[in-house]
Short mmCIF file of the C-alpha atoms (twelve columns), coordinates in Angstrom:
data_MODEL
# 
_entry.id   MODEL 
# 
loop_
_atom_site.group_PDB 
_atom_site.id 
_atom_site.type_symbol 
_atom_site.label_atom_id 
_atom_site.label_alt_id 
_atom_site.label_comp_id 
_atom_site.label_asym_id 
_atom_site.label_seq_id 
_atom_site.Cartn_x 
_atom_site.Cartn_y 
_atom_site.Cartn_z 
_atom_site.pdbx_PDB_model_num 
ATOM 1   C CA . UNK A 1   -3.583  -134.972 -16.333 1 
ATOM 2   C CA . UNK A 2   -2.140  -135.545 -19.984 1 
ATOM 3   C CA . UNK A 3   -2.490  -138.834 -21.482 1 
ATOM 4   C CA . UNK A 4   -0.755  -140.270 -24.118 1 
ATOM 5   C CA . UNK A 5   -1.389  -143.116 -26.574 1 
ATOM 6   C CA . UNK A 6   -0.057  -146.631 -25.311 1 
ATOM 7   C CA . UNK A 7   1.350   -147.602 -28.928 1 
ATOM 8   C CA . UNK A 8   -0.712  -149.974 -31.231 1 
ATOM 9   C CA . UNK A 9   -3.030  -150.950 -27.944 1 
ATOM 10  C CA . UNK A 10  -4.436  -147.296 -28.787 1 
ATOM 11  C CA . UNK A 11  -5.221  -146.409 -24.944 1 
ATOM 12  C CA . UNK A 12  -4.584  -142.871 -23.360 1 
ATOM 13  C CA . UNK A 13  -3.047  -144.107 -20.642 1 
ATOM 14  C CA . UNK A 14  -2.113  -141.535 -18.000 1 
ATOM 15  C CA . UNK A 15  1.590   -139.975 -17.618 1 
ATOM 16  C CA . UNK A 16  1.603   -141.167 -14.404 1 
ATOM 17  C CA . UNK A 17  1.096   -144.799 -13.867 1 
ATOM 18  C CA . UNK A 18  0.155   -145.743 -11.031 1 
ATOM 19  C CA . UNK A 19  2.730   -148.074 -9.177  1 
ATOM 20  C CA . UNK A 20  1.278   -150.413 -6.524  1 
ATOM 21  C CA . UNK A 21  4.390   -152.072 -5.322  1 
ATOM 22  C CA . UNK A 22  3.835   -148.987 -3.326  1 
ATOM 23  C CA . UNK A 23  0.647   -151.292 -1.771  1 
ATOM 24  C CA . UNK A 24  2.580   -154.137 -1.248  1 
ATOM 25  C CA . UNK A 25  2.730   -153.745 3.259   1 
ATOM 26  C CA . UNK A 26  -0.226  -151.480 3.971   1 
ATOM 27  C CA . UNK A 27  -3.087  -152.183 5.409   1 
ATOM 28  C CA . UNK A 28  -6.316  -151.950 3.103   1 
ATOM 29  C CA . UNK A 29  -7.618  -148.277 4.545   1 
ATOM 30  C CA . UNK A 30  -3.890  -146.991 3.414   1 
ATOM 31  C CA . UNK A 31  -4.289  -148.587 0.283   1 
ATOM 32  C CA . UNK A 32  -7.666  -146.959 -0.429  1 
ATOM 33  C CA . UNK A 33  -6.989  -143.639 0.503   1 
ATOM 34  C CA . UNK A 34  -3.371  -143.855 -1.953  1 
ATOM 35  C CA . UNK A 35  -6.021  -145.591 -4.567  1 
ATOM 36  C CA . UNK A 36  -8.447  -142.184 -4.099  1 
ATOM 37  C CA . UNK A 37  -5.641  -140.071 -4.168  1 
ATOM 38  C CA . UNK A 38  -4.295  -141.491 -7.642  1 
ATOM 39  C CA . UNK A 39  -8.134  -141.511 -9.316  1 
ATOM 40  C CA . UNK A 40  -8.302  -137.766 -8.076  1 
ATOM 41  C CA . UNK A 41  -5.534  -136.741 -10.051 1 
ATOM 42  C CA . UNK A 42  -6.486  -138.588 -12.983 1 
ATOM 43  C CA . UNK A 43  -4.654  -141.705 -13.152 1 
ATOM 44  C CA . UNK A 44  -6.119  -143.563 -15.329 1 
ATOM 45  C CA . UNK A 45  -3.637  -146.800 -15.962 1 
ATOM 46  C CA . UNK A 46  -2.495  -148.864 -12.734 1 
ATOM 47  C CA . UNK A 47  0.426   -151.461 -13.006 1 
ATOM 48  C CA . UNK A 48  1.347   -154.243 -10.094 1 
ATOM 49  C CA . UNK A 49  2.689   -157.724 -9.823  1 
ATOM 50  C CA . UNK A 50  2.117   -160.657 -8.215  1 
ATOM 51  C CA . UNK A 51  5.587   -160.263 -6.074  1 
ATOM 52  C CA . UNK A 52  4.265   -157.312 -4.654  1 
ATOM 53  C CA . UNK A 53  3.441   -158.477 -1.554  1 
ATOM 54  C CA . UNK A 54  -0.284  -157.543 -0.652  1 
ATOM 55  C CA . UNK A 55  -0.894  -155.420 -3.827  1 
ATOM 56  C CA . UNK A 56  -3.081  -157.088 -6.069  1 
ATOM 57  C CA . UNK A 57  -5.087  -158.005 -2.764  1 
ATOM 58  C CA . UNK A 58  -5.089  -154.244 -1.936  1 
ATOM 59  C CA . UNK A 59  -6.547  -153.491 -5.625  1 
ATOM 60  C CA . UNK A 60  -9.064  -155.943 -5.622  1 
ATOM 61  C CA . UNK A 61  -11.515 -154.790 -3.678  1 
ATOM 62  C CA . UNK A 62  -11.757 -151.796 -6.390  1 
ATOM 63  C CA . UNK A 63  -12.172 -153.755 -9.386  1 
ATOM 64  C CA . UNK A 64  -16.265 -153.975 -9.049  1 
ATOM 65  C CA . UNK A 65  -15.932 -150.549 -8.933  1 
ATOM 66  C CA . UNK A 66  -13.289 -149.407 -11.074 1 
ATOM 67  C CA . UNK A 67  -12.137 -152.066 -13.455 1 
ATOM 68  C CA . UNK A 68  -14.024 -150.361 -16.498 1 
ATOM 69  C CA . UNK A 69  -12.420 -146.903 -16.069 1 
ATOM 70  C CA . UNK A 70  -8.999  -148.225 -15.257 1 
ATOM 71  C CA . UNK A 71  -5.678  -150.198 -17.687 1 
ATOM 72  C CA . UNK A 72  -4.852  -152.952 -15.315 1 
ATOM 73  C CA . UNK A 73  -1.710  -154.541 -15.902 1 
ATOM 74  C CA . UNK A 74  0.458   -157.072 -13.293 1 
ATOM 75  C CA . UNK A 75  3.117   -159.066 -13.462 1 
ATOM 76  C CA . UNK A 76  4.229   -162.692 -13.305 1 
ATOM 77  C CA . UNK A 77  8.322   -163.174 -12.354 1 
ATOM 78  C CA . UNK A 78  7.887   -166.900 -13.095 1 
ATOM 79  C CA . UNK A 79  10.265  -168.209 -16.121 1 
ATOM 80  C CA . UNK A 80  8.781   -171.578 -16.787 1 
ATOM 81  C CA . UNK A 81  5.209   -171.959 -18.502 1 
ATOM 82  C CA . UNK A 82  3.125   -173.883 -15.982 1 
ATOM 83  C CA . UNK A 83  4.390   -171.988 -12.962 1 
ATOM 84  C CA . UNK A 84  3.680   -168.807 -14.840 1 
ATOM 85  C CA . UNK A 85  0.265   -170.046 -16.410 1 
ATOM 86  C CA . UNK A 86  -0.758  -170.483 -12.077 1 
ATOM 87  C CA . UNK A 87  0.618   -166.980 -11.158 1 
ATOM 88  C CA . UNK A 88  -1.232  -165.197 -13.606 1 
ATOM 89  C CA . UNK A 89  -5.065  -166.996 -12.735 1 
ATOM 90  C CA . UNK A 90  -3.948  -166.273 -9.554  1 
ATOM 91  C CA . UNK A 91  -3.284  -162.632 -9.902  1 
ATOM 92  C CA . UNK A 92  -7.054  -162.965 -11.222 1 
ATOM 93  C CA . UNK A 93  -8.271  -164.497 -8.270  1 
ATOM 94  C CA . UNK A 94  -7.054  -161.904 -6.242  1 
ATOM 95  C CA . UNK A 95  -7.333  -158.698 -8.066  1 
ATOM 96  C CA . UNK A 96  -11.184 -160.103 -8.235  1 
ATOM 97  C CA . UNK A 97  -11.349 -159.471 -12.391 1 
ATOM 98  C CA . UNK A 98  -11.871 -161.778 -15.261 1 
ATOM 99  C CA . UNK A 99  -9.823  -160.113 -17.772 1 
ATOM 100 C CA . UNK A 100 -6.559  -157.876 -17.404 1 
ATOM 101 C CA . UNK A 101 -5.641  -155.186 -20.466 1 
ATOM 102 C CA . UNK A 102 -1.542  -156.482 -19.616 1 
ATOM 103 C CA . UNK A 103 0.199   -159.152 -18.479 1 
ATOM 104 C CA . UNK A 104 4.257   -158.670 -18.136 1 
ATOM 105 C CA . UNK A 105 7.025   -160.352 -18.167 1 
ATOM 106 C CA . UNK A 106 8.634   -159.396 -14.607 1 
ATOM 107 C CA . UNK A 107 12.345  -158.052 -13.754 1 
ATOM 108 C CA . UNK A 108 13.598  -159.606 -17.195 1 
ATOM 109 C CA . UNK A 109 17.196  -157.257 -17.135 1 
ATOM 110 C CA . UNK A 110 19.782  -159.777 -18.749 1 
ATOM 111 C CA . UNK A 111 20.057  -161.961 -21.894 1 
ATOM 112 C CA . UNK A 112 19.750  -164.995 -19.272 1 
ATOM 113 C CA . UNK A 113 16.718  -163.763 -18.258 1 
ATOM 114 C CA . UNK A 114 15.113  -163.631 -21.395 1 
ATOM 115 C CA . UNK A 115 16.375  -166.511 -22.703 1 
ATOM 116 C CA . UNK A 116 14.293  -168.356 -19.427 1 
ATOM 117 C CA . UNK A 117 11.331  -166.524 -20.346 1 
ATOM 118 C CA . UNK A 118 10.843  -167.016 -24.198 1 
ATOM 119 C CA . UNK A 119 12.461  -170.173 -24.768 1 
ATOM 120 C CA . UNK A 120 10.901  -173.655 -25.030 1 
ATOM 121 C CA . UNK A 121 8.191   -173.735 -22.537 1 
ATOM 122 C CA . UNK A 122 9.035   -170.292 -20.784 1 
ATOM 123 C CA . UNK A 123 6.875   -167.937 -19.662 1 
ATOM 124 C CA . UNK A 124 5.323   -166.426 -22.837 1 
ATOM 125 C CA . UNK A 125 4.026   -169.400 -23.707 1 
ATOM 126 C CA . UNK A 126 1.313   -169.035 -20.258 1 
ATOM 127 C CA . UNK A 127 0.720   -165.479 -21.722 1 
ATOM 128 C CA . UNK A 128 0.259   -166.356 -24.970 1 
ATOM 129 C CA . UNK A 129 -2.481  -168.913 -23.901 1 
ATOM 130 C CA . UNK A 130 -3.769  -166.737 -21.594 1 
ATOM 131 C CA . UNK A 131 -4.000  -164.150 -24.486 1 
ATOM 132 C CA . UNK A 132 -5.540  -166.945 -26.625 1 
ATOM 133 C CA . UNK A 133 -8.102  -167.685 -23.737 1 
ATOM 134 C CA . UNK A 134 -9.411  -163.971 -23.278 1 
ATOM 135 C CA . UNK A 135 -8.001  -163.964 -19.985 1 
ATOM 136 C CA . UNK A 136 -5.470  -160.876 -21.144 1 
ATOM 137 C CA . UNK A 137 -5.768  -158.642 -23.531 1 
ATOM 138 C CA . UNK A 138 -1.875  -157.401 -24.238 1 
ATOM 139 C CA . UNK A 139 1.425   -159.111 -23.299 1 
ATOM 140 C CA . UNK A 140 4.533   -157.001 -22.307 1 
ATOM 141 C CA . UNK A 141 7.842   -157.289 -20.846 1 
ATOM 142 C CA . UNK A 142 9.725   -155.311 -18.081 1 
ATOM 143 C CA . UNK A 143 13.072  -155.476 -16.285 1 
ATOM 144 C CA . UNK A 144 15.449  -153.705 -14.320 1 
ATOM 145 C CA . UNK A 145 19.644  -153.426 -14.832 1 
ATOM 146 C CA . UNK A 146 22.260  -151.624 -16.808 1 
ATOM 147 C CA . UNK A 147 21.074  -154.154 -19.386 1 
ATOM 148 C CA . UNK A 148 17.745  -153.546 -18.963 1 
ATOM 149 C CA . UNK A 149 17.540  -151.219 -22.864 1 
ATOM 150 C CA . UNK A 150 19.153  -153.786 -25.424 1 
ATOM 151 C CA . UNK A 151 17.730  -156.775 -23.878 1 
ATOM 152 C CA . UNK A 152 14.401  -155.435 -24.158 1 
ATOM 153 C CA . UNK A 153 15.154  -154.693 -27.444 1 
ATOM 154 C CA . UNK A 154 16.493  -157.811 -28.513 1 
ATOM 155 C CA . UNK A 155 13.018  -159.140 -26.841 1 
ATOM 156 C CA . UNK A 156 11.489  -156.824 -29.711 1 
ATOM 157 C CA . UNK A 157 13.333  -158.705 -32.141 1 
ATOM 158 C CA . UNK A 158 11.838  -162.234 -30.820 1 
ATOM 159 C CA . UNK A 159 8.317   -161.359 -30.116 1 
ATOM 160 C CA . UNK A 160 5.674   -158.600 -30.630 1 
ATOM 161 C CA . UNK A 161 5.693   -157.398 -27.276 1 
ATOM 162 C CA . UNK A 162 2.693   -154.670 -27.154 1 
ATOM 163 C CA . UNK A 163 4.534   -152.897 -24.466 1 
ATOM 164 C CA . UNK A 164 8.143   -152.336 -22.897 1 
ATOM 165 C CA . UNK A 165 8.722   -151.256 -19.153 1 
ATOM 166 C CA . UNK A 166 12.070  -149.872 -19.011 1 
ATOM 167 C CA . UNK A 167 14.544  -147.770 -16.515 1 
ATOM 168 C CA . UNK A 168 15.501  -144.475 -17.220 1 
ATOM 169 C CA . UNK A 169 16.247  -141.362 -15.346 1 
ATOM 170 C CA . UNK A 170 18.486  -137.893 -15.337 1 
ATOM 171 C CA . UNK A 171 21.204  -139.980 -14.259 1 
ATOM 172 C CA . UNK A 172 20.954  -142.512 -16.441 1 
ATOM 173 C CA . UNK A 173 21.042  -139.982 -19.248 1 
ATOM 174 C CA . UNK A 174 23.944  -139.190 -18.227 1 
ATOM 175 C CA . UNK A 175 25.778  -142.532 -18.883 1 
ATOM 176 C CA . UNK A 176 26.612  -141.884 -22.553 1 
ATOM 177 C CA . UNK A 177 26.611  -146.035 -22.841 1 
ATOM 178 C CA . UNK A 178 23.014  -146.523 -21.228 1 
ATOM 179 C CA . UNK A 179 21.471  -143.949 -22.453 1 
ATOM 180 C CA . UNK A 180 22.417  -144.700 -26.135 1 
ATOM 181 C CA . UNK A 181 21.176  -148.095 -25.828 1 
ATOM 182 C CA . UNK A 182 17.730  -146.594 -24.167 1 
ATOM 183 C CA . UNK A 183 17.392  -144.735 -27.283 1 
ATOM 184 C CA . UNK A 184 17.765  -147.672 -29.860 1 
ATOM 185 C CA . UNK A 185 15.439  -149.111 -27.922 1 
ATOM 186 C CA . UNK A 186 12.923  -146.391 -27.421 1 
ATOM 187 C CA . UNK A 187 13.889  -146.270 -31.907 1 
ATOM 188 C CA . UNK A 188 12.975  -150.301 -31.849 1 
ATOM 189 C CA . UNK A 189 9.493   -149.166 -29.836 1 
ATOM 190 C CA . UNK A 190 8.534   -146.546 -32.026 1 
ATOM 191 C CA . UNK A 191 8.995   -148.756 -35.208 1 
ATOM 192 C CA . UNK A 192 7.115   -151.526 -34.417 1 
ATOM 193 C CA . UNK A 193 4.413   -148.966 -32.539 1 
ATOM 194 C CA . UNK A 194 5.113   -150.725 -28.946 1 
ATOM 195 C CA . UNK A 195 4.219   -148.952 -25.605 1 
ATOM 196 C CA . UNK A 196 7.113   -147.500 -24.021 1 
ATOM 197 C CA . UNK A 197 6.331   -146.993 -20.488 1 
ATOM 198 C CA . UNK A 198 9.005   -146.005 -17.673 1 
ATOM 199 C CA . UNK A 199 10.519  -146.857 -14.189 1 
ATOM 200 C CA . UNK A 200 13.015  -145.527 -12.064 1 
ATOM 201 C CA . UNK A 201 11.944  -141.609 -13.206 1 
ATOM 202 C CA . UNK A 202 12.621  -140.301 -9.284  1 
ATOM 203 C CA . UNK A 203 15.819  -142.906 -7.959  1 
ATOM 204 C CA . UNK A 204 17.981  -141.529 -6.648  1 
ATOM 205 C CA . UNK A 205 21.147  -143.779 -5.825  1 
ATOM 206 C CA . UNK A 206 20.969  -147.400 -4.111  1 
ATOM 207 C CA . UNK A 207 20.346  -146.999 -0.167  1 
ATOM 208 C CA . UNK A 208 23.786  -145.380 1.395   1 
ATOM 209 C CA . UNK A 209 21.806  -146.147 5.376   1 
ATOM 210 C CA . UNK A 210 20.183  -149.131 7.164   1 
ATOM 211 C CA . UNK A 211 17.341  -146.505 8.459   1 
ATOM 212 C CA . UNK A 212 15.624  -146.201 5.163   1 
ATOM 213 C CA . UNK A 213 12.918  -143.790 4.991   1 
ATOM 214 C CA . UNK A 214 10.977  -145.038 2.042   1 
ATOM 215 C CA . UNK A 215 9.488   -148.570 1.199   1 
ATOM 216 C CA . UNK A 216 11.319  -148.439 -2.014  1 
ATOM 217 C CA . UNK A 217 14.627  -150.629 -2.718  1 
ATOM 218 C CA . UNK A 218 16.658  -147.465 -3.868  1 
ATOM 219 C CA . UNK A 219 16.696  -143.965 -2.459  1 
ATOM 220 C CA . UNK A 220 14.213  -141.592 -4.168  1 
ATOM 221 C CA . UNK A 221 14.689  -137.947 -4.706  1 
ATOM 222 C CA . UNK A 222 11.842  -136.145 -2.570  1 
ATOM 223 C CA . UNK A 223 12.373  -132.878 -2.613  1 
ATOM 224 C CA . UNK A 224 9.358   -130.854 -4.796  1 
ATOM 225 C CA . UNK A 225 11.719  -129.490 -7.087  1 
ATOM 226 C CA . UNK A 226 14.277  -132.234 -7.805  1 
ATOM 227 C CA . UNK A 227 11.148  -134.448 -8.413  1 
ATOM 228 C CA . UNK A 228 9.397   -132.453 -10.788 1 
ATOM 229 C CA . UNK A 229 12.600  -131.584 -12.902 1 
ATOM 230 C CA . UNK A 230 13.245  -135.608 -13.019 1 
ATOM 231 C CA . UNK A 231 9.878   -136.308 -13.958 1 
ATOM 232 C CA . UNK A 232 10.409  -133.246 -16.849 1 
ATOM 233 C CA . UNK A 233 12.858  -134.698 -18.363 1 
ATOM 234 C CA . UNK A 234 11.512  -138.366 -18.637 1 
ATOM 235 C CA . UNK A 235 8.749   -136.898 -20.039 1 
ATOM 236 C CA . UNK A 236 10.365  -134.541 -22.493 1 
ATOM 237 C CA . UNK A 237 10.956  -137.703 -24.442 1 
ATOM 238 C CA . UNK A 238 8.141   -138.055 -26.954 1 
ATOM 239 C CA . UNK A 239 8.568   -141.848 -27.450 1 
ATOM 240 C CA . UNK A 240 7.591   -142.242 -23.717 1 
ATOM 241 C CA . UNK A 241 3.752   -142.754 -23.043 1 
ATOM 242 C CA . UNK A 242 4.455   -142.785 -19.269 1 
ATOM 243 C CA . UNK A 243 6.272   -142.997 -15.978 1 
ATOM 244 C CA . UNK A 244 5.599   -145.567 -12.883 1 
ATOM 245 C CA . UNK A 245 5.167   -143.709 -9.640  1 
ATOM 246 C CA . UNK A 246 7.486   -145.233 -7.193  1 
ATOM 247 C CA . UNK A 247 6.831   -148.006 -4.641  1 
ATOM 248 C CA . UNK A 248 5.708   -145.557 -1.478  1 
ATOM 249 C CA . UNK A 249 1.875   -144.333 -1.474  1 
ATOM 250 C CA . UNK A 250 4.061   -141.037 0.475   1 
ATOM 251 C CA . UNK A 251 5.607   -140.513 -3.030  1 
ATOM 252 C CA . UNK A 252 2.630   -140.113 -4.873  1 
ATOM 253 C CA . UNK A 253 1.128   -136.385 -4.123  1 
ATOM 254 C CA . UNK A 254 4.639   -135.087 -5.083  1 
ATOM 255 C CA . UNK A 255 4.842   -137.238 -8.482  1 
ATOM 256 C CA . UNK A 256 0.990   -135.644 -8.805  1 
ATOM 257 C CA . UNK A 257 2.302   -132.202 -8.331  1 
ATOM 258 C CA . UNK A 258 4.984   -132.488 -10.628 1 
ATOM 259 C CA . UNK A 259 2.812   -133.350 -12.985 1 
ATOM 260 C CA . UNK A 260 0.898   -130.295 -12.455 1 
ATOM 261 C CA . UNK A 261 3.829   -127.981 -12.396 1 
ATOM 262 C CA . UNK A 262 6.634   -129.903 -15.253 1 
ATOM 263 C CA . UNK A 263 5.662   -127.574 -17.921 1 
ATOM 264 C CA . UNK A 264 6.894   -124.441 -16.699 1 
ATOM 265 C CA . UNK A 265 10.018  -125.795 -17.000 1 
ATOM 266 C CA . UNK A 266 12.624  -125.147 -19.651 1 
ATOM 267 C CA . UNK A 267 15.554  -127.939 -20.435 1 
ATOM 268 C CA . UNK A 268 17.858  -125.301 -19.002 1 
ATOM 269 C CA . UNK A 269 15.992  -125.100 -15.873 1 
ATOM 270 C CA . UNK A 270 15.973  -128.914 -15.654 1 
ATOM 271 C CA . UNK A 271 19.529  -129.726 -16.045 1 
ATOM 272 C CA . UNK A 272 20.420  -126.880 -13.535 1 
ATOM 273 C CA . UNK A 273 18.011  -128.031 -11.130 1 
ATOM 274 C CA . UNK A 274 19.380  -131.592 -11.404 1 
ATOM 275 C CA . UNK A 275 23.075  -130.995 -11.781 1 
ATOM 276 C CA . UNK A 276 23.329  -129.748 -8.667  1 
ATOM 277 C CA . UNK A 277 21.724  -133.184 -7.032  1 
ATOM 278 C CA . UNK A 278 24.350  -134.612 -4.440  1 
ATOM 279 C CA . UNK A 279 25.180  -138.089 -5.229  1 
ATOM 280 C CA . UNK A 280 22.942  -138.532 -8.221  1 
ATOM 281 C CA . UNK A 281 23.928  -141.699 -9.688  1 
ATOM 282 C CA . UNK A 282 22.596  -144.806 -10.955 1 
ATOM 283 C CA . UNK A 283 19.926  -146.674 -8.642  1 
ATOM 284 C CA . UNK A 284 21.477  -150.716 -10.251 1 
ATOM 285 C CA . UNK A 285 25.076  -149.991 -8.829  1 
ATOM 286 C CA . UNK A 286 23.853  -152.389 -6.088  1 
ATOM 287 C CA . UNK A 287 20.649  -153.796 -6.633  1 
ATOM 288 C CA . UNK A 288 19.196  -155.802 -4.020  1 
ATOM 289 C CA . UNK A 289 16.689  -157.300 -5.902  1 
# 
């Protein structure tokens, strides 16, 4: 699998990252066999949270194994500093490590957000000791939304963030608005050598059916095809270092393939391949997270 460099942090992280929100309600055999699956194919760089339900309990049991071989970054969604400085030992406790190569700022999509999160005893300030204490190695910041691009910019502009986790899809690129703010941002990254890592690479739309067939909060695309001409383009970025598989361990031997298969495909090929995509629009329309 190709790897690319992770910005001033200097690791070859993996294109595909491995997302374990997918973890978050399986049971532990599940999880292993999804964890097997993603170290067969060379995934190298594995990203969770602690509001993914049972995921950083699923990856724990690896860690003795694993942890040297493996990025591990979570996530803590808490805004103030002491409530944030708790999640993050905790996520420690029960990913069974001592050390993590990331810590993030969770789901941090709107000025408001942000403002919570690196003001006056916000949450930086926990990563930032934790940081200072050895306890992580790198801080980021990640977030959802229409706004997700130029707030994570302006977040470049207030701290050195070592990475950015950001949306950004076919359809996306197609909103003239988003995707010009995605690329001052992914400008801003490049400048300041930041990570610039990516979510939302195989959303399809928001959820148009109760009977959802996924674990994921949008609908994804799933056919072979449509998923490795989404994943092409993503990747056809330079700036980009890498893409988050989605939240359903099912997902994950078609983002694999795609992988495998991306480079026999022309931007010609890609766009006509997408373009024809029924109801291919942007997965925040109605987010409901």
């Amino acid at each position: 699998m190709e790897k690319r460099r992770l910005g001033r942090l200097e690791h070859q992280s993996s294109v595909l990252i491995y997302g374990a929100a997918s973890l978050a309600e399986v049971t532990q055999d599940v999880a292993d066999a999804s964890i097997q699956e993603a170290l067969d194919a060379g995934i190298n760089h594995f990203d969770t949270a602690a509001s993914y339900g049972d995921a950083e309990l699923r990856l724990g049991p690896w860690m003795p194994r694993i942890r040297d071989q493996i990025f591990l970054a979570t996530k803590t969604g808490e805004r103030e500093r002491e409530a944030a400085w708790a999640q993050i030992n905790s996520s420690l406790e029960r990913l069974q490590t001592d050390r993590l190569d990331l810590i993030q700022l969770h789901a941090v999509g709107d000025r408001e957000e942000l403002d919570k999160a690196t003001g006056t005893g916000g949450a930086l300030e926990a990563a930032i000791r934790a940081r200072d204490e050895g306890l992580v190695s790198h801080i980021g910041i990640t977030g959802h939304g229409h706004e997700a691009p130029a707030t994570h910019r302006e977040a470049l502009r207030r701290f050195p963030f070592d990475t950015v986790l950001t949306p950004l899809n076919y359809a996306l690129g197609r909103d003239e608005t988003y995707y010009t703010a995605w690329q001052e941002l992914a400008a801003e990254t490049q400048r300041v050598d930041a990570g610039l890592m990516i979510i939302k690479t195989v959303a399809r739309r928001t959820w148009t059916e109760d009977d959802h067939r996924y674990t994921t909060w949008y609908e994804p695309l799933d056919d072979q095809d449509n998923v490795t001409a989404a994943l092409a383009w993503v990747l056809s970025h330079p700036q980009i270092t890498g893409i988050a598989t989605p939240g359903e361990v099912r997902l994950l031997s078609k983002l694999v393939q795609a992988e495998r298969d991306r480079s026999a495909l022309g931007a010609e090929q890609i766009a006509g391949q997408l373009d024809k995509v029924d109801a291919y629009t942007s997965p925040f329309v109605s987010m409901p997270i």
